[in-house]
N, C-alpha and C positions, 0 to 999 in steps of 0.2 A: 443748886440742885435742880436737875430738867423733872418736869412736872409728866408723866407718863396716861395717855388719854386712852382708856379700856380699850375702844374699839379699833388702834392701832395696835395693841399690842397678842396680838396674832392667836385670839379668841374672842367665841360669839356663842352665847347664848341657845343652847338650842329648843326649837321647840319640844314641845311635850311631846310624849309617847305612845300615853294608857288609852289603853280601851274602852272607850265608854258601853258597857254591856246592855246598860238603861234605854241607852237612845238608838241601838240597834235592832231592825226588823225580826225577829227571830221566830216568825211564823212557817219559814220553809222548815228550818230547822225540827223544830216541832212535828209537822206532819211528817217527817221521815224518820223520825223518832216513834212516829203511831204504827208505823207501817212496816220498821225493815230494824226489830232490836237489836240485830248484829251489830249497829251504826254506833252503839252505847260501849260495845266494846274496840273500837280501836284506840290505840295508844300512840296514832301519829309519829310508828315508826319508822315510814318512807319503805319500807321496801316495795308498797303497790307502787310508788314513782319511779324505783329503781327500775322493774320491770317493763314499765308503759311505755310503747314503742312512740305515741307521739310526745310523750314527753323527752326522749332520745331525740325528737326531731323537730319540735318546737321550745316554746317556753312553758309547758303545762305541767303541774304537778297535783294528783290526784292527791296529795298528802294535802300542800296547801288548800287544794279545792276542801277537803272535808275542814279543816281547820275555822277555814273562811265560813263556812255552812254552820258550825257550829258559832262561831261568833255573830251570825248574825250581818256580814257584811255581803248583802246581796246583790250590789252593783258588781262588788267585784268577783263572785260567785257567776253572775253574767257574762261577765267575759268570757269565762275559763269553761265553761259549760258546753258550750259546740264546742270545742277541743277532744272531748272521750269519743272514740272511735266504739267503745263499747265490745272488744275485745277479746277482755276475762281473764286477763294474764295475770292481771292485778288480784283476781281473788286465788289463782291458782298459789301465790306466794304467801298471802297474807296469812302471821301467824297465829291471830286471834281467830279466821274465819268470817272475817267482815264480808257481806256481799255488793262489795263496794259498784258495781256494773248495777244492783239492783238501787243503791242510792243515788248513780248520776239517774237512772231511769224516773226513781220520785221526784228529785230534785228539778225535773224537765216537768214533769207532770203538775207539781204545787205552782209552780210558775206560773203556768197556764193558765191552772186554775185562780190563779189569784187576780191575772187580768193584768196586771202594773207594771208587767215586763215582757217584752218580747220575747219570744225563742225562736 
């Protein structure tokens, strides 16, 4: 009988997943929460992305962007932040009424103010 060795046999291990909420920045998050309550109500149902014409014509999605905001991951919030042309299309859709244009505008602004990141 052939002795069968895991790592040949056509799976691996993957790494982990979760999200650590603990060890995430969650300071911008916070100040756009002080500042613009509509942000409490979205439900992260993509239609501001379906609309956003730079997201039609790069890789940006306003949905991720708030997602990412509310988790706390602010490197990658960094990125995607110059991408909002600031628009408005996105709140014309939205069906909570989120004023998603006045969130990337805080979101620019807490930056700033915090020193630790570029804009």
């Amino acid at each position: 009988m052939a002795e069968y060795n895991m790592e040949k046999f056509g799976y691996t291990i993957s790494k982990g997943r979760q999200i650590d909420y603990e060890s995430n920045d969650r300071r911008i998050a916070d100040y756009i929460f002080e500042r613009e309550p509509s942000f409490r109500l979205c439900i992260e149902c993509g239609g501001c992305s379906a609309t956003c014409t730079t997201g039609n014509l790069t890789k940006f999605s306003l949905r991720e962007l708030h997602i990412l905001i509310k988790r706390g991951e602010n490197d990658q919030v960094m990125k995607n932040l110059r991408k909002c042309m600031l628009c408005g299309k996105c709140i014309l859709v939205c069906p909570r009424g989120v004023n998603t244009r006045n969130i990337v505008v805080l979101a620019k602004q807490a930056f700033q103010k915090s020193g630790e990141y570029a804009i």
